[in-house]
N, C-alpha and C positions, 0 to 999 in steps of 0.2 A: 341702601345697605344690603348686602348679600350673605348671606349666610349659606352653608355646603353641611343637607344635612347624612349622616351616613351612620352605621352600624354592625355591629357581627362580625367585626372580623375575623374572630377566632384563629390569630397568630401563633401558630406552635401544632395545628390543628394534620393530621394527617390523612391521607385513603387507603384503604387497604395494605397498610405496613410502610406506602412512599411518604416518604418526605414532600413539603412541596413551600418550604420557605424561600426559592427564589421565584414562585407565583407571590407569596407575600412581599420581596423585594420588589417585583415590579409592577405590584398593584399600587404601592406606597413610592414607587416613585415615580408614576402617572399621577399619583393624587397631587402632588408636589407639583408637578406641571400646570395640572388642572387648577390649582388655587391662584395658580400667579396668571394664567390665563383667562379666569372668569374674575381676576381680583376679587378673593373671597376676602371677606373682612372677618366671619366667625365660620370657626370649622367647631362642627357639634356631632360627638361620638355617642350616638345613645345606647350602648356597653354591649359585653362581650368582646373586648378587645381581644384578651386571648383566650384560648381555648380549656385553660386548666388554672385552677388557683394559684400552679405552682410552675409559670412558664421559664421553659429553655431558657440560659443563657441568651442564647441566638435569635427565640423569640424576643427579649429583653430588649436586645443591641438594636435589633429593627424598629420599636418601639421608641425607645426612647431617641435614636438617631434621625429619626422622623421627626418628631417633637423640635428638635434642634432646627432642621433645618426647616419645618413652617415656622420657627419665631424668628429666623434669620430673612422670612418673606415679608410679603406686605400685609399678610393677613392678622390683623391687629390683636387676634382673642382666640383661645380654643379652648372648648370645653369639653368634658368629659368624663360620663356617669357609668357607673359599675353597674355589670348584669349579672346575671345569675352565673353565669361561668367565671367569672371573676372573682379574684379575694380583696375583699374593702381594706384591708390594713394591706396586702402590697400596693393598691393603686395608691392609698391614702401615702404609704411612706415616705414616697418625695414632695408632697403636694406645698409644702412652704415653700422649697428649693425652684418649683415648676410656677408658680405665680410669678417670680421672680421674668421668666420667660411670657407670661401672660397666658400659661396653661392652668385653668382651673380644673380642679381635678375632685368629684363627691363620690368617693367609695361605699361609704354607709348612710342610710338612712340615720335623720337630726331634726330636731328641731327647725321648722320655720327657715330659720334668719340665718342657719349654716347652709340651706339651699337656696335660697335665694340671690341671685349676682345680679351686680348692678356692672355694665361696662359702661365704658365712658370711651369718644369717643376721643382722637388726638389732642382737641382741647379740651378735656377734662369733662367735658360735659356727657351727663349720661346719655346714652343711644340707645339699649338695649336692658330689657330686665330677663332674666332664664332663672324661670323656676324648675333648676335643676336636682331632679328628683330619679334616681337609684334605683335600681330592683330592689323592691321592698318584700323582707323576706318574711316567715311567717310571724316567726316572734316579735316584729317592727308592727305587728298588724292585730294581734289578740293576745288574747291571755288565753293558752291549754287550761281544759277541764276536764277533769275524768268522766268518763262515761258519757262524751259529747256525741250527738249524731252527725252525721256528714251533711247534713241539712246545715244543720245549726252553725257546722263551722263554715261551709262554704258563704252564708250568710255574715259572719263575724268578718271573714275577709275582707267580703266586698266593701262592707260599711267601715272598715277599716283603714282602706284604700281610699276610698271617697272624703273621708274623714283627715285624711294626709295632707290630700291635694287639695282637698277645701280651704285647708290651715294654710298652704305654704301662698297659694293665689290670693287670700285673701291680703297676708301680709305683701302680695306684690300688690295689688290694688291700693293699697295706702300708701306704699312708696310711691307708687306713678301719680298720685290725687297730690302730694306733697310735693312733686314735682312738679304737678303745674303744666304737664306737657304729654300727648297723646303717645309716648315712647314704646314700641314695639313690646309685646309678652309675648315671649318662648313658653311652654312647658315640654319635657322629655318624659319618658315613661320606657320601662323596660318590664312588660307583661306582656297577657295575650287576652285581645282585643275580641270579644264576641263576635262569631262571623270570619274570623282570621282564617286564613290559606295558607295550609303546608302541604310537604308534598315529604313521602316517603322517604327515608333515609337520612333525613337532612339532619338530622342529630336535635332537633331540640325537645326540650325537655319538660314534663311534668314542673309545672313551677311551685306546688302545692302539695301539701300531705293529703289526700283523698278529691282531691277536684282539680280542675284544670283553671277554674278562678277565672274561666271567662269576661273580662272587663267589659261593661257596656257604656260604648261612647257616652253618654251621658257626664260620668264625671268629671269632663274636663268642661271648663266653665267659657262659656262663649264669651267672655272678657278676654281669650285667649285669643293672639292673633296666628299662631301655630303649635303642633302638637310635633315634637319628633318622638317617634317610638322604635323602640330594639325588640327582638328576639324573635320575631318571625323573618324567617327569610327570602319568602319571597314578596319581592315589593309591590305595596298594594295601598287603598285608602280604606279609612275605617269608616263603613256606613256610608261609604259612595261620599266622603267627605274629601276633597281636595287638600284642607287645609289640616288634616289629620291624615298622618299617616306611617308607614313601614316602610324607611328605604329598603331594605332588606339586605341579603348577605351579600358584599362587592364580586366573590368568590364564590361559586359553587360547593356545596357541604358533599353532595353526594350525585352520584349516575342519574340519580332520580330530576337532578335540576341541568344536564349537560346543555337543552336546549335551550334554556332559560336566559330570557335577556335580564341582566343583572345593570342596575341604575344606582343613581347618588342624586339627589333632590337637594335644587339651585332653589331657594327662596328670597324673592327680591322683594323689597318692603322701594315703596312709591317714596321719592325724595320730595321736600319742601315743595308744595305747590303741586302737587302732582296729583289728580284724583284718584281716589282707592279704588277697588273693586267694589262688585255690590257684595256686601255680607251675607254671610250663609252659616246662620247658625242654627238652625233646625236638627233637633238631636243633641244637642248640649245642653248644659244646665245653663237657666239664667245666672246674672252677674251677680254677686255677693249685694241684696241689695241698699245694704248699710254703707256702701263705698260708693260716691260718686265717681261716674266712669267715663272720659272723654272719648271720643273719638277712637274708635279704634281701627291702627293702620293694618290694611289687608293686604297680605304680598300675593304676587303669584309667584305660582309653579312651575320648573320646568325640570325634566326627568334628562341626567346627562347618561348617555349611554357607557357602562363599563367595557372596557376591552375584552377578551379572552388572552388570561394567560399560560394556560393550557387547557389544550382542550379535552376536553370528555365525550364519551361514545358509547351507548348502549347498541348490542347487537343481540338478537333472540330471532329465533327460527328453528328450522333441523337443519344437519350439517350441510349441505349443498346452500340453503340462504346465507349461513356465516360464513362459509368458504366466499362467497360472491362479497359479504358484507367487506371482510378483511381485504380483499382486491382492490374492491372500490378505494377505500379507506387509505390502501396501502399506495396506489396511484397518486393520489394527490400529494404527497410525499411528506406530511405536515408531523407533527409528535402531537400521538394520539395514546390517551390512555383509552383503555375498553374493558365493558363490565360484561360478559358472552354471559347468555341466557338460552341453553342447548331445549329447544321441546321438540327433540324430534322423539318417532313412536324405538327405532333399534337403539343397542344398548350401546353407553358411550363411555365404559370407564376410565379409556384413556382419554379422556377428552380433553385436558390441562396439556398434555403433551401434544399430542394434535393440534393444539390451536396456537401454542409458542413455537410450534416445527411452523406451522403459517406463516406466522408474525416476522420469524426469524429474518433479518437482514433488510426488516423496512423500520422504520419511525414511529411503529405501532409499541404497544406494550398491554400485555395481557394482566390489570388486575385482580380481577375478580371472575372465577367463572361458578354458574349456578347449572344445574342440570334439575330440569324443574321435571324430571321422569321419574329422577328418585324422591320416594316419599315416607315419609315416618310419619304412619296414621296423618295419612293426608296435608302433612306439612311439608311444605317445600323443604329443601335439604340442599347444599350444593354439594360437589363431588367430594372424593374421599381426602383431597388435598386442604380442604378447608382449613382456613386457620382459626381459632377460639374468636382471635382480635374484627375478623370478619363480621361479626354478630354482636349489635345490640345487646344491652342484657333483659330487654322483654324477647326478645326473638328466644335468647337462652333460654328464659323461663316457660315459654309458650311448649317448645322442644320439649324439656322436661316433663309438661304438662301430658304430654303423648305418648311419651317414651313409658311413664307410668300409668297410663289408659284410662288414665283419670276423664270423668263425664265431660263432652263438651256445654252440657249447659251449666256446668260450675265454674271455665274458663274465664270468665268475664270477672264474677265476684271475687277468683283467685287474684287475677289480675289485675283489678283496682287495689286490692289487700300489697300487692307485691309493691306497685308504685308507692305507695303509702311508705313501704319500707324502705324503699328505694329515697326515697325524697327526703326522709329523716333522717336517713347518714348524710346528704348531702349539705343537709342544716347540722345535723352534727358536726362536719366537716368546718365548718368556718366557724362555729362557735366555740372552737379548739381554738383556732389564731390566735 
C-alpha cells in the first residue's frame, strides 16, 4: 500500500502583493500526475490547506476541483486534517457530500471514534486505520485559569496533547486487536515538534498563547507505524526519526526558502509475505500496555522531489554585485521573482527605481527591496516604498518598539506579551464560526 504524505499548502497564500494561484494550479496538477504515477492508494493532507479561514473563491475551485479529479483516479482514499490556518467548520461543511468521493475530511478536534478511520480496502476489508488528529487548539487542550503562570500552562498543553493522542491510539489498538490482523497505524499531527527547522519569513506561526508548545516525539506511541505532521515547512524528521516526520510546505512561503528543495513523502507498507523493516522505536512511548499488539508493519521512505513552479531569488550586496546579480539572472531568460538586499556603504534612495530600470524588459520581477543601510535604532528598515503588507506583524511590533526607544532588554518580555495577544484573536477568530 502506498500512501502520498504532504502538507502546507496554504492556497490563496500570496508574496509581497503577487498573486500566485497558477503556482498553486500547477503544483496540484503535478500532484494529479504523481498519484496516478506512483499509484497512490491514500493521499494524507496534514492541514493548512489554505492559507486564511476565509479562502478566495479561486482558492475554493482549486481545492475542491482537485478533490474531484483524485477520486475520479486510482487512488482509493484521501484524508484530510485542519491546521492552524484553517477553519474546522469550512473544511468540516462538505465533509458528508466528500466521503461520498472517499475524501475524509476532520476539521475539529472530537472524541476518539470521530478521529479515528478505518479504510478498507476494494474488498471491503480493512487495510489501513489513521488516527486522524487536527491541530488541536488551545481550548481542545485546558481549561484557562486566572492568574496561571506560563510554566503551568505550557505544562497543561503538553499533558493535554498527550492525553489526546493517548485516547485516540489507544482506541485504534483495540480496533486492529479485534481485527485480528497487523493493519498499518497512520497518526497525523499539526504542531511543532521540539528540535523543529524554520527558516525566516516563512509565515508560521505561534501555535499557542505564551509558548511555542514544543511537542516532544515522545508522544506518539511506537504502536505507530507512521507519523505525518503539518506546519513546519521545511521537510524534515523528527528526532533523526525516519518514520516520523514533516513533509513540509510543496511551495515556498517566502525568499527565505528560494533554494530549498521542497519534497512529498512516498510511504510504502511491505505487501503479504514481504519482510518489514527493522523497527525503530527509540524515542517513542511504549504501546498502550493493556492492548495486545501484533506485528507491526514498517514502510519505508522515499522523498519525491517537488518541481519549481516559480522561482525565487534572493540578491544582496552593494549596487555593482546586484547590477552583476540581475545580468546573470536576466541571461538565463527564466521568470524570476527577486527579493534585492542593497548593503552597500553610499546612499540609495532611489534604489526601487534603479533596480525595476534593471529588470526592465527581461523575465525578472522586482518584489521586495530592503536597503539594510537605513536603520531605525538599529533595525533593519526597507526603502521608503515599503508597503505595511511587506511586514509581519512581529516585525511591526519590534519597529514600534524603537521607534519609541523603548529598552532593548524589555524587547523579549514585550514580545512574548504581544504574541500572547496575537495568538488570542487568532483563537478568538474561530471561536466566532
Amino acid at each position: 500500500m502506498r500512501v502520498l504524505h504532504t502538507a502546507d499548502w496554504h492556497i490563496g497564500r500570496s508574496l509581497y502583493g503577487r498573486q500566485r494561484y497558477e503556482e498553486f494550479q500547477a503544483f496540484l496538477d503535478w500532484l494529479v500526475t504523481v498519484i496516478g504515477e506512483y499509484r497512490i492508494d491514500l493521499l494524507l493532507v496534514a492541514g493548512d490547506i489554505f492559507d486564511t479561514t476565509a479562502p478566495s473563491h479561486r482558492a475554493q475551485e482549486l481545492y475542491y476541483r482537485f478533490l474531484c479529479r483524485v477520486a475520479a483516479s486510482s487512488c482509493r482514499h484521501v484524508v484530510i486534517v485542519a491546521g492552524n490556518h484553517d477553519s474546522p467548520s469550512f473544511l468540516n461543511a462538505p465533509r458528508e457530500l466528500l466521503k461520498a468521493l472517499s475524501v475524509h475530511v476532520v476539521g475539529r478536534a472530537g472524541p476518539p471514534e470521530e478521529e479515528l478511520l478505518v479504510l478498507e480496502d476494494p474488498e471491503g476489508s480493512p487495510e489501513l486505520l489513521v488516527c486522524a488528529v487536527p491541530y488541536l487548539r488551545d481550548r481542545d487542550l485546558r481549561i484557562a485559569e486566572a492568574g496561571e503562570q506560563v510554566e503551568e500552562k505550557e505544562r497543561k498543553l503538553l499533558e493535554g496533547l498527550r492525553s489526546h493522542y493517548d485516547a485516540v491510539t489507544e482506541l485504534a489498538l483495540e480496533t486492529r486487536a479485534s481485527l485480528g490482523s497487523a493493519v498499518p497505524l497512520i497518526a497525523t499531527g499539526h504542531l511543532f515538534a521540539a528540535g523543529g527547522t524554520t527558516i525566516d519569513g516563512d509565515g508560521v506561526r505561534d501555535l499557542y498563547v505564551g509558548t511555542l508548545a514544543q511537542v516532544p516525539a515522545g508522544i506518539f506511541s511506537s504502536s505507530l507505524s507512521y507519523v505525518a505532521l503539518g506546519h513546519l515547512h521545511v521537510p524534515q524528521t523528527v528526532g533523526g526519526r525516519e518514520r516520523c516526520r514533516y513533509s513540509g510546505s510543496p511551495l515556498p512561503m517566502g525568499f527565505g526558502e528560494a533554494t530549498q528543495q521542497k519534497s512529498l513523502c512516498l510511504v510504502t507498507f511491505p505487501g503479504a509475505g514481504e519482510d518489514p523493516a527493522t523497527r525503530e522505536d527509540q524515542n517513542l512511548s511504549p504501546p498502550v500496555p493493556s492492548i495486545p499488539v501484533p506485528s507491526i508493519p514498517v514502510p519505508s521512505v522515499e522523498l519525491i522531489p517537488v518541481p519549481v513552479f516559480q522561482r525565487l531569488a534572493r540578491l544582496q550586496g552593494d549596487w555593482p554585485a546586484l547590477e552583476e546579480g540581475i545580468r546573470t539572472l536576466a541571461a538565463e531568460n527564466q521568470s524570476v521573482w527577486l527579493e534585492v538586499v542593497y548593503e552597500g556603504n553610499s546612499g540609495a534612495g532611489d534604489l526601487r527605481r534603479r533596480l525595476e530600470e534593471l529588470a526592465e524588459g527581461t523575465a525578472l520581477e522586482v518584489l521586495r527591496v530592503k536597503n539594510a543601510r537605513l536603520a531605525v535604532s538599529g533595525l533593519e528598515r526597507a526603502d521608503d516604498e515599503e508597503e505595511p503588507g511587506d511586514l509581519d506583524p512581529q516585525e511591526v511590533f519590534l519597529r514600534c518598539l524603537a521607534l519609541h526607544d523603548v529598552p532593548r532588554d524589555r524587547h523579549s518580555e514585550l514580545l512574548r506579551t504581544y504574541r500572547e495577544a496575537l495568538t488570542s484573536l487568532h483563537e478568538a477568530d474561530h471561536q466566532a464560526e
